[in-house]
C-alpha positions as CSV (number, residue, x, y, z in Angstrom):
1,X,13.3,2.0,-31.0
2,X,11.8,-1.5,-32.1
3,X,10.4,-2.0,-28.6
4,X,8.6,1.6,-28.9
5,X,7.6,1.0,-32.6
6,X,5.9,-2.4,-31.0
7,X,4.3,-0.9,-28.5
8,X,3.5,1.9,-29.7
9,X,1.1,-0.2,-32.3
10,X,-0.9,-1.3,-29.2
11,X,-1.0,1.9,-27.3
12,X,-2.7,4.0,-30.2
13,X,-5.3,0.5,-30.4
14,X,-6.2,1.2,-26.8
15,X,-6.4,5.2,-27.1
16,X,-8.8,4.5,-29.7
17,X,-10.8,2.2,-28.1
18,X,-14.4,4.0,-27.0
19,X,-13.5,1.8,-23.3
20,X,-11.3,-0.6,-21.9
21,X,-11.9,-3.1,-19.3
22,X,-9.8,-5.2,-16.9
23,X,-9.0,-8.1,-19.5
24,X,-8.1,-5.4,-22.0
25,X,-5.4,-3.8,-19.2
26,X,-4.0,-7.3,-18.5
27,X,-3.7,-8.1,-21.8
28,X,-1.9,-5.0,-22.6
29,X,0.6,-5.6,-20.2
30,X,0.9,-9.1,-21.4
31,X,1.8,-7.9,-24.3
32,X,4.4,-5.4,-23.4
33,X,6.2,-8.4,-21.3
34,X,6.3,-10.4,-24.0
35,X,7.4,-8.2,-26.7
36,X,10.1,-6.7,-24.0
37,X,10.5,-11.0,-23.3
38,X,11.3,-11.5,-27.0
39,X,13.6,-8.5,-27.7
40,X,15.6,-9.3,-24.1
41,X,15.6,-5.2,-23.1
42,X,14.7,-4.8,-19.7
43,X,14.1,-7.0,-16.7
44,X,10.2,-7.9,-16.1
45,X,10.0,-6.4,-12.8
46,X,10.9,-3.2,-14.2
47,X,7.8,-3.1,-16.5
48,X,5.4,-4.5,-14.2
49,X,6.6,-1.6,-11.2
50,X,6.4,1.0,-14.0
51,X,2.8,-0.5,-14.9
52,X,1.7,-0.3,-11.3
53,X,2.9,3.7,-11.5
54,X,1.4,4.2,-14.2
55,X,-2.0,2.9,-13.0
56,X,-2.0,4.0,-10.0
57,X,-1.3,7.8,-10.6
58,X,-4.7,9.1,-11.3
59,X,-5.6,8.0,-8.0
60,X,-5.0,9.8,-4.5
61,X,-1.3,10.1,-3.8
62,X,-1.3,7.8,-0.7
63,X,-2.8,4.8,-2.7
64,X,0.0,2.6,-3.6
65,X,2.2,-0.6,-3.6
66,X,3.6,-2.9,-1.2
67,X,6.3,-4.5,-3.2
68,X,7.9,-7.9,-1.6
69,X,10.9,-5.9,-0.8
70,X,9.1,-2.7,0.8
71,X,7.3,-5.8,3.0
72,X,9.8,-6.0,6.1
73,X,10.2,-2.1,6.0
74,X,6.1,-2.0,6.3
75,X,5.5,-4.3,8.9
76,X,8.1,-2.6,10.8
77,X,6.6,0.7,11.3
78,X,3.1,-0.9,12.1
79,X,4.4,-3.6,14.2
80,X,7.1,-1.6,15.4
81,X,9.3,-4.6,15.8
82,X,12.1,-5.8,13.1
83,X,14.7,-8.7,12.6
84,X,18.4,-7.2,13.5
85,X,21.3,-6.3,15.1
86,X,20.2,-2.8,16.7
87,X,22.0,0.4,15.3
88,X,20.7,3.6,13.7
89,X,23.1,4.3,11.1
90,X,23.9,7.4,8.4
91,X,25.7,7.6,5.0
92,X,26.6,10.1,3.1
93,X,27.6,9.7,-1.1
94,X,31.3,8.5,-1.0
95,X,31.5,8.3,2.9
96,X,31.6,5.0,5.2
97,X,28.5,4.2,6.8
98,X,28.6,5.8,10.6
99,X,27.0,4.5,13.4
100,X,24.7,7.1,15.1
101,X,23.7,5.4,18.0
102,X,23.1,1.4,19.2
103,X,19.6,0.7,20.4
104,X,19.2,-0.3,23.9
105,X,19.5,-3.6,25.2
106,X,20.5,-4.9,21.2
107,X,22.8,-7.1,20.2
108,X,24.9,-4.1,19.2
109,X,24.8,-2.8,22.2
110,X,25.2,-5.8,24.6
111,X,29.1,-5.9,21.8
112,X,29.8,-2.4,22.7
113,X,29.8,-0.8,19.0
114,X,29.7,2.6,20.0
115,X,28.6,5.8,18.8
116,X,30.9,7.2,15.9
117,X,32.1,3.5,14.9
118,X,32.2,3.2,11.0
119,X,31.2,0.3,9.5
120,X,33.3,-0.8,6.3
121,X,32.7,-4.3,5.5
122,X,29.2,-6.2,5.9
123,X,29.6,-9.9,5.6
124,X,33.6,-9.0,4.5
125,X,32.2,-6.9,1.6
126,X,33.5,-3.5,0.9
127,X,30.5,-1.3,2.2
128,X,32.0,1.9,0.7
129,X,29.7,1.2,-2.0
130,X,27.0,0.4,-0.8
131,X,23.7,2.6,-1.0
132,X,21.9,3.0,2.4
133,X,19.1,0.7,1.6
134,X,21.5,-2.1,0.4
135,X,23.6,-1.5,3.9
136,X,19.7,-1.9,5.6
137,X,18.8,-5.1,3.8
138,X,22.3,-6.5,4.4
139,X,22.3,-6.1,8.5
140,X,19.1,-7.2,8.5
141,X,17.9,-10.2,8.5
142,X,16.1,-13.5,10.0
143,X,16.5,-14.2,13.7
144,X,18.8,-16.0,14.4
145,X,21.5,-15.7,11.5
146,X,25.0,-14.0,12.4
147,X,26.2,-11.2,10.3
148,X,30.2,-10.0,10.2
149,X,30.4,-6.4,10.6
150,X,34.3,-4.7,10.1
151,X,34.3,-1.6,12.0
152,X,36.8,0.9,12.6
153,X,36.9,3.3,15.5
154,X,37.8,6.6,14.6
155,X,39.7,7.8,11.7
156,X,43.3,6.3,11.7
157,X,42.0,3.2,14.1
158,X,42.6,0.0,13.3
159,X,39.9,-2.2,11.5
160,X,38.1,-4.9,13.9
161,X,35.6,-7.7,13.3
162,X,32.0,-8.0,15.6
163,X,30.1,-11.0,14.7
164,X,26.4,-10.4,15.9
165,X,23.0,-12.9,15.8
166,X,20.2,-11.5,14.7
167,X,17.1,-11.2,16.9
168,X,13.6,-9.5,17.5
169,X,14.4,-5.6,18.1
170,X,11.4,-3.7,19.5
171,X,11.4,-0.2,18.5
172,X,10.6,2.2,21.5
173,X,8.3,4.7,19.9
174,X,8.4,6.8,23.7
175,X,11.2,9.5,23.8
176,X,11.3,11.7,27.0
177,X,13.2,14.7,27.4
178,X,17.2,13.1,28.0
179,X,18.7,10.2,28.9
180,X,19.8,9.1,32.6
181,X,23.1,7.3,32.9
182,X,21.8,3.8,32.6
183,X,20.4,4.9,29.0
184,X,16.6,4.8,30.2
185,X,14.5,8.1,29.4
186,X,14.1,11.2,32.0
187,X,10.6,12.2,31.6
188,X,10.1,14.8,34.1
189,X,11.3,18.5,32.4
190,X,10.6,20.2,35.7
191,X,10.9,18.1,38.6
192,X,10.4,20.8,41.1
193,X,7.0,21.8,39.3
194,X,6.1,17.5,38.4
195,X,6.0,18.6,34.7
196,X,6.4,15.5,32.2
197,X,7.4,15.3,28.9
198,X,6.8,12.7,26.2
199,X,7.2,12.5,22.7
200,X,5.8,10.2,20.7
201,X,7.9,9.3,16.9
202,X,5.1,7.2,15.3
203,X,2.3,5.3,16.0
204,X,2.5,1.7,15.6
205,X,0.8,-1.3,17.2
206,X,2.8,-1.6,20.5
207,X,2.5,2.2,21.5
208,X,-0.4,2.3,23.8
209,X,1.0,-0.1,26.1
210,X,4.0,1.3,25.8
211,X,2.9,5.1,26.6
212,X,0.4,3.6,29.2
213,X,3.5,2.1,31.1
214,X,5.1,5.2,31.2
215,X,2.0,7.3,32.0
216,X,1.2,5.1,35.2
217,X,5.0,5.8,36.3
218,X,4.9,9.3,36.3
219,X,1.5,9.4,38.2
220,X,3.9,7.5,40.8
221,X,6.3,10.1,40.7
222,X,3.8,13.1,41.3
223,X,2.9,13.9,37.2
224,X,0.6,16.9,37.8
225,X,0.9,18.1,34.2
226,X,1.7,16.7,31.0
227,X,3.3,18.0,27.6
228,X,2.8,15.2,24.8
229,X,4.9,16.2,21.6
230,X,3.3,14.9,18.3
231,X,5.6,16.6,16.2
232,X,7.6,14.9,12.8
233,X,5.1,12.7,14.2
234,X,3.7,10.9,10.1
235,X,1.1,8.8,11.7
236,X,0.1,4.7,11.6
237,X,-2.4,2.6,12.2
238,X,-5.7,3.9,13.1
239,X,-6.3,1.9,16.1
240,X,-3.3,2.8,17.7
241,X,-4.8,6.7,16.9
242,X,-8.0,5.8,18.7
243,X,-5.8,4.2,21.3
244,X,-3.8,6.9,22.7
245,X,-7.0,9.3,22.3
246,X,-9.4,6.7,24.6
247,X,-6.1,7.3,27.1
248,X,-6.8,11.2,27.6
249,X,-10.4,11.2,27.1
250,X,-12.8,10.6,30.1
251,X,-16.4,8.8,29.5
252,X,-18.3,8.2,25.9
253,X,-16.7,10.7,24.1
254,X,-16.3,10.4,19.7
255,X,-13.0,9.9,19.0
256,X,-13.5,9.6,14.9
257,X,-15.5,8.5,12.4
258,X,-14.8,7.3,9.1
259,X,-16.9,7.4,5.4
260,X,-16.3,6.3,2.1
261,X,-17.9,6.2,-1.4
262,X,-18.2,2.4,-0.7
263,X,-17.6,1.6,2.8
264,X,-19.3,1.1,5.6
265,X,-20.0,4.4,7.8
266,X,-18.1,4.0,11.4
267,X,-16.7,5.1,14.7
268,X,-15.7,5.0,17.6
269,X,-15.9,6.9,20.9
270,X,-13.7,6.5,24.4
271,X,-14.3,3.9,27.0
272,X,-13.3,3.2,30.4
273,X,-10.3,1.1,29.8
274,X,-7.4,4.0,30.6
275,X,-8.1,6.8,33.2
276,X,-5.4,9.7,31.9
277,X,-7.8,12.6,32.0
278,X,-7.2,14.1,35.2
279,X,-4.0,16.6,34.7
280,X,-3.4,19.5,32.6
281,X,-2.5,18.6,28.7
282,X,-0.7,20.2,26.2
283,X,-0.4,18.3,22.9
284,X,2.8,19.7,19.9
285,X,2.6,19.5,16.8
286,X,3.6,21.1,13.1
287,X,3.5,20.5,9.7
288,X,4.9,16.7,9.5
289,X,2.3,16.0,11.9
290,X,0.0,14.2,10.2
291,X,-2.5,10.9,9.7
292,X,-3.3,9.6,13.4
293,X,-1.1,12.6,14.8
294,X,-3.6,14.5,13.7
295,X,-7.0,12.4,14.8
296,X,-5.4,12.6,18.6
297,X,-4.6,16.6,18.6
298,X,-8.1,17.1,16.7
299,X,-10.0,14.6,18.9
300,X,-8.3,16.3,22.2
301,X,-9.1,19.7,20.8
302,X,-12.9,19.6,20.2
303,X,-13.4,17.9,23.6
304,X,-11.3,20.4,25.1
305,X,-9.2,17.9,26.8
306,X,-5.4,19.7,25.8
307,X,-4.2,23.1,24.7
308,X,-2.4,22.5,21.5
309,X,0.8,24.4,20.8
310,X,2.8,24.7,17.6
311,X,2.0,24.7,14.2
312,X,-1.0,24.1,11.5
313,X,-0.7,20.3,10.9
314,X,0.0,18.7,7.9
315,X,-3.9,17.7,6.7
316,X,-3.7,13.7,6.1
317,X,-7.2,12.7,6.6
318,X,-7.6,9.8,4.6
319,X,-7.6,6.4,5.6
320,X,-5.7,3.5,3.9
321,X,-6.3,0.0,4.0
322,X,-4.3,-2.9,2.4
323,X,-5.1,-5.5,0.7
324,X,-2.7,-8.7,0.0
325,X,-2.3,-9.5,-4.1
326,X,-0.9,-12.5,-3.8
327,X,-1.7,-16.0,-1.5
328,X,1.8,-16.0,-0.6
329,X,1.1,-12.3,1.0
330,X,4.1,-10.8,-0.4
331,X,2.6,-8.0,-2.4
332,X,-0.1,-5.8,-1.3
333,X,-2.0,-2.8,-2.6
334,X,-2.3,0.9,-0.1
335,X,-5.7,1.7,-1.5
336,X,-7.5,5.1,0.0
337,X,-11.0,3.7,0.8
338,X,-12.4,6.5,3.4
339,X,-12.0,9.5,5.1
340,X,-11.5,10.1,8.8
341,X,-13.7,13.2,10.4
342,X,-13.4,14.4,14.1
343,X,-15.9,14.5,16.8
344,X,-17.0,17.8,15.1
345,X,-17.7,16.4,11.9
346,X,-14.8,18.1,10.4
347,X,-12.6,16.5,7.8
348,X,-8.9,18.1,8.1
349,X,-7.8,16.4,4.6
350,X,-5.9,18.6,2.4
351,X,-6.5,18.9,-1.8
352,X,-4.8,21.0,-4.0
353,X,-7.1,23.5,-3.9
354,X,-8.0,23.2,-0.2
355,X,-8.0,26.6,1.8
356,X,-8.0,25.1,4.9
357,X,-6.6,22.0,6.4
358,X,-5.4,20.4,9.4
359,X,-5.4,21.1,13.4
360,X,-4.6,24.8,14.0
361,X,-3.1,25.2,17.1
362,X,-4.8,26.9,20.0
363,X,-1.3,28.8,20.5
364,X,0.7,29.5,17.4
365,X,4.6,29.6,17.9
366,X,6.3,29.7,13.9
367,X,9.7,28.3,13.3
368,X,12.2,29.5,11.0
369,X,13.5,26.8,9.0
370,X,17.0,26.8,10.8
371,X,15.1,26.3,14.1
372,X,13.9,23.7,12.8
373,X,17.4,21.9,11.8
374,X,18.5,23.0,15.5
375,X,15.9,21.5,17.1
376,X,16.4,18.1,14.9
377,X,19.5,18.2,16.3
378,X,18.8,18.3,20.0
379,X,16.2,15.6,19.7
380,X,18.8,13.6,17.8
381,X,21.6,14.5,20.8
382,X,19.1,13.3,23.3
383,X,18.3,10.2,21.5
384,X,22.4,9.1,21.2
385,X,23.2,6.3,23.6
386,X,26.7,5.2,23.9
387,X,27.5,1.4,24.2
388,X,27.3,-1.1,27.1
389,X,30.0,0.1,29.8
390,X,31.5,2.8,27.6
391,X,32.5,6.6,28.9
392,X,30.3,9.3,27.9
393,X,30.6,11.0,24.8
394,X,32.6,14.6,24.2
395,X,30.6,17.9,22.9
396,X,32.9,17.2,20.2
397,X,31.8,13.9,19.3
398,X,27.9,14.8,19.7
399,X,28.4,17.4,17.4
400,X,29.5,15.0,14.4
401,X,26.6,13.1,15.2
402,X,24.4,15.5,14.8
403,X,25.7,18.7,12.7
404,X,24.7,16.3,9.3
405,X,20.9,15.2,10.3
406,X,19.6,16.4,7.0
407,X,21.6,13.7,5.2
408,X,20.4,11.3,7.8
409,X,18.6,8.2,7.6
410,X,18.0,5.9,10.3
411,X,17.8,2.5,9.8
412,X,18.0,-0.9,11.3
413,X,16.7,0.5,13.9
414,X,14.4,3.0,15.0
415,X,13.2,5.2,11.8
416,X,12.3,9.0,12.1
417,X,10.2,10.0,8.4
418,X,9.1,13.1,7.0
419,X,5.4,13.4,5.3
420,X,4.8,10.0,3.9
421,X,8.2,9.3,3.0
422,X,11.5,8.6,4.8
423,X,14.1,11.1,5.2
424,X,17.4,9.3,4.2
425,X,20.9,10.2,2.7
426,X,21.8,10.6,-0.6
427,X,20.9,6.8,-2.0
428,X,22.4,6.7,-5.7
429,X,24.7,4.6,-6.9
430,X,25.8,7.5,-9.7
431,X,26.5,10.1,-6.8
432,X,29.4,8.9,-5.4
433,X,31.1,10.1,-8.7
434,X,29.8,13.6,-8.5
435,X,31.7,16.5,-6.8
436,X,30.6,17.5,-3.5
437,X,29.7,20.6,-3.0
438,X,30.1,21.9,0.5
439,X,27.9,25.6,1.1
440,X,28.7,27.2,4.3
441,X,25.4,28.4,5.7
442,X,26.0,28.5,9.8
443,X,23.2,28.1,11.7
444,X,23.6,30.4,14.5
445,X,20.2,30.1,16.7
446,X,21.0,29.4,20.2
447,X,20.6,25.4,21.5
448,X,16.6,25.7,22.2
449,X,13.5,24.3,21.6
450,X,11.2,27.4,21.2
451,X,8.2,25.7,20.9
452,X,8.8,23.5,23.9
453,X,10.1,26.5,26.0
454,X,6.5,27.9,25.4
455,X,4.8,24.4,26.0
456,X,6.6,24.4,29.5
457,X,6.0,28.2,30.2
458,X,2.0,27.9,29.7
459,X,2.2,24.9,31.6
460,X,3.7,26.0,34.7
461,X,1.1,28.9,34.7
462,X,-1.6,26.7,34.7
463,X,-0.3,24.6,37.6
464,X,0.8,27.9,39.4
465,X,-3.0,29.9,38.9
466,X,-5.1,27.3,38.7
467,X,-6.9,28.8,36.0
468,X,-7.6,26.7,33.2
469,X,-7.0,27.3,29.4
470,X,-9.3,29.3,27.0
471,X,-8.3,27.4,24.0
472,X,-8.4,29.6,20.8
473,X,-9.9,27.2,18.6
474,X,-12.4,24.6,19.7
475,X,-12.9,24.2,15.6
476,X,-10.4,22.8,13.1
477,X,-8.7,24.7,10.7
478,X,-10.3,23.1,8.1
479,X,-14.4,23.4,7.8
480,X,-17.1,21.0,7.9
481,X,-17.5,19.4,4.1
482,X,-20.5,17.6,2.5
483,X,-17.9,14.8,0.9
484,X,-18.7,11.6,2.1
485,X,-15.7,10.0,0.8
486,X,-12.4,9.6,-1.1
């Protein structure tokens, strides 16, 4: 009560001041941390996070912090390398934390920790507690370093210690349509027709190479068409956007251009650096497509270059820089300084009271929302990989993997996210003393991909008539706009 009394004195000064200026909002917080220093009530960090929430509210809803302990999880996605031991994990309020899968050629891997293994000490610490960023932060860590991870192996197995050193994990962003023995991807869906499949989880700085590679092995194999899946897909840095565009796009074509209320006009069209134009194209996507998802199926849309199949994307088009707050480069601020429009001078961003948004698929296929679980699932099946030397896993044992993905998070490891935010399991401390509450709601729809099965089907007609595509929509779904910026 003393602290709001106090501050409450300097709020109504401020509310009735005509304007306020920078010196007058740092001094206001200065005043807040000392009064909250002088009656010992909260920790400082609290205030100053709240502050930055505060302030930063009235702008868009993608401007925001970098805090010194979001850094490593930042510089992951762009980089799309991390400091670790290599396992996607899950945790559920109350339950141990459960391995989902080691990532290839990692340090868990190369010590066999398997698919299923549940991890109940970190560093011989009870982990039962433990949130699932807290078990993140405590695998991870600087290359190098060991960390002591108890597992046990089933329910009623004994517990057993695996000491593993930390080192550089890159994060294969490139999933193809199931894995071979040896753990690498099978990229060819039809073999007998030379029908690929990619799928690309996010875009980070290492993808181009990385989907490049690939592309120039599958031309050795016979590739004559290709079906890249952008859905779930939230995005990255726009280089690596304009990066896998240039790859599909043949001559001086515009990729995207961006414009601001303050910055410089600019964009950027194709060169001659990749040579992936000459096969039949067919791009996925749906509503958690978004950001640089979104510049590639609108850029390969307007040029004609792909038939996109799916759903309405999710209508990110504003472009984010950051900017460090500190000399130590610790902190940084997400500020929304432009917005991105396609070749057809269309701006696909989405306001509240936007009408239309986003890429609109040239062929529509809906998905009920349980579809959309069961086909989560597959993708996750595909993705499991058992350990080094290790049998292959039961039906049974898939099924426990998967049956929970909507209390999944991955972490140390690859990361899947929703729409500008990570999909992850229940992650407060105060749940673990709440009931569960189990609803039994089975999900029925047979073990397919309908969108995919549609993808594959318009494909092989193509290759089979030799007729190509009459897209539906050479336009986006949104309309051109006079806004110059955000």
């Amino acid at each position: 009560d003393e602290f709001l009394a106090r501050v409450g004195v300097h709020l109504k000064r401020a509310l009735n001041s005509e304007e306020l200026d920078v010196g007058d909002v740092i001094d206001a917080l200065k005043t807040v941390l000392r009064i909250n220093k002088e009656l010992k009530l909260l920790p400082d960090n609290v205030l100053v996070y709240e502050f930055m929430q505060g302030a930063l509210q009235p702008m868009d809803q993608f401007t925001d912090m970098i805090w010194p302990a979001a850094k490593a999880e930042f510089e992951k996605h762009t980089s799309g390398k991390f400091s670790g031991v290599g396992i996607q994990i899950r945790k559920a309020a109350g339950d141990p934390i459960l391995v989902i899968s080691p990532l290839k050629d990692s340090p868990a891997y190369e010590k066999g920790i398997r698919p299923g293994d549940m991890i109940t000490k970190i560093n011989g610490e009870d982990a039962k507690g433990y949130t699932i960023s807290r078990a993140v932060r405590e695998i991870t860590g600087r290359i190098g370093t060991p960390v002591r991870l108890t597992m046990k192996r089933g329910e009623h197995g004994k517990e057993f210690e695996v000491e593993l050193i930390r080192r550089e994990i890159k994060i294969s962003t490139i999933r193809g349509i199931e894995r071979k023995s040896d753990g690498d991807w099978e990229f060819m869906i039809d073999p007998d027709s030379k029908i690929a499949y990619t799928r690309l989880t996010n875009f980070t700085d290492e993808c181009v190479e990385e989907l490049s590679d690939v592309l120039r092995t599958l031309e050795e194999q016979g590739m004559r068409g290709l079906i890249f899946d952008l859905r779930g897909n939230p995005g990255g840095p726009l280089r690596a956007a304009v990066g896998i565009s240039d790859m599909f796009l043949s001559g001086k074509k515009r990729i995207v251009s961006t414009r601001g209320r303050r910055a410089q006009p600019w964009q950027v069209d194709s060169t001659e650096e990749f040579d992936f134009s000459d096969f039949p194209l067919i791009v996925l996507i749906n509503p958690s497509s978004a950001s640089a998802s979104e510049i590639v199926a609108g850029a390969l849309q307007v040029h004609q270059r792909a038939l996109i199949v799916g759903e309405r994307s999710f209508g990110k088009g504003s472009v984010q820089q950051v900017f460090p707050l500190n000399n130590a480069r610790s902190a940084f601020l997400k500020l929304t300084t432009s917005l991105y429009y396609l070749p057809n001078d269309v701006c696909l961003h989405r306001d509240e009271d936007s009408e239309t948004w986003g890429v609109d698929p040239d062929v529509e296929v809906k998905l009920t929302p349980k579809e959309y679980v069961k086909i989560s699932q597959l993708q996750l099946k595909a993705e499991i990989l058992k350990g080094k030397n290790q049998e292959d896993l039961t039906d049974e044992d898939v099924k426990s993997l998967t049956e929970y993905k909507s209390t999944t998070k991955p972490a140390d490891g690859e990361d899947e996210e929703a729409i500008e935010g990570e999909e992850h399991a229940e992650d407060d401390e105060a749940s673990e003393h709440e009931p569960k509450i189990t609803r039994v709601d089975e999900n029925n729809f047979p073990e397919i991909d309908p969108q995919l099965e549609a993808a594959l089907l318009l494909m092989r007609i193509r290759l089979e008539s030799g007729e190509p595509w009459r897209p539906a929509h050479t336009e986006m779904a949104a309309k051109p706009t006079e806004t110059t910026g955000g």
